[in-house]
N, C-alpha and C positions, 0 to 999 in steps of 0.2 A: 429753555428747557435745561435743566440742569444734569449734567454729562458725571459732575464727580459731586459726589452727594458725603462722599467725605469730608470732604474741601469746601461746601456748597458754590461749586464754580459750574457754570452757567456755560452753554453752546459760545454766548456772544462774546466773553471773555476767554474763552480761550482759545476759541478762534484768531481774535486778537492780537494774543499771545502767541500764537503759532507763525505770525509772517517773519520768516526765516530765521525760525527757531531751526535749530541743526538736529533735536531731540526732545522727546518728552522730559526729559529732565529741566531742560531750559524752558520751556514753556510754564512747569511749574512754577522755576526759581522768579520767573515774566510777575507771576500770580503772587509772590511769596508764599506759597505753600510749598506742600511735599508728598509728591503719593502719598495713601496711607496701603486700604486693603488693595489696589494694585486692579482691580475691574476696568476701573477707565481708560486702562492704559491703551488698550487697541482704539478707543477710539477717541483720544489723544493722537495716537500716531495717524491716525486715518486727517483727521485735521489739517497735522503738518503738513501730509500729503497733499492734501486739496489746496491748500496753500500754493504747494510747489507747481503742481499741475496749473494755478491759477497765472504765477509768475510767469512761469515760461509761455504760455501762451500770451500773456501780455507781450514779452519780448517779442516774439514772434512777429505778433499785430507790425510793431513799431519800426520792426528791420524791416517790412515788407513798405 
């Protein structure tokens, strides 16, 4: 599904791009693009989130 239709970047791409990206920004630079009108950005960040939520919960598994 595509998330930034400016960019035409795609759920699965920028998902990608988001394992431990620090920001929307780096996710993009991931992509070579650049924001444009600025709509995808929350759910861009929501991404990197899932990401992080994804990591640390791996960690966890693994110290246990």
């Amino acid at each position: 599904m595509y998330v930034c239709i400016c960019n035409a970047l795609k759920d699965r791409e920028l998902a990608a791009a988001s394992n431990d990206a620090r920001n929307v920004a780096e996710v993009f630079r991931r992509c070579g693009r650049r924001p444009q009108c600025g709509k995808c950005l929350p759910d861009v960040a929501k991404l990197i989130e899932n990401s992080r939520e994804q990591q640390s919960g791996i960690c966890k598994l693994a110290a246990e």
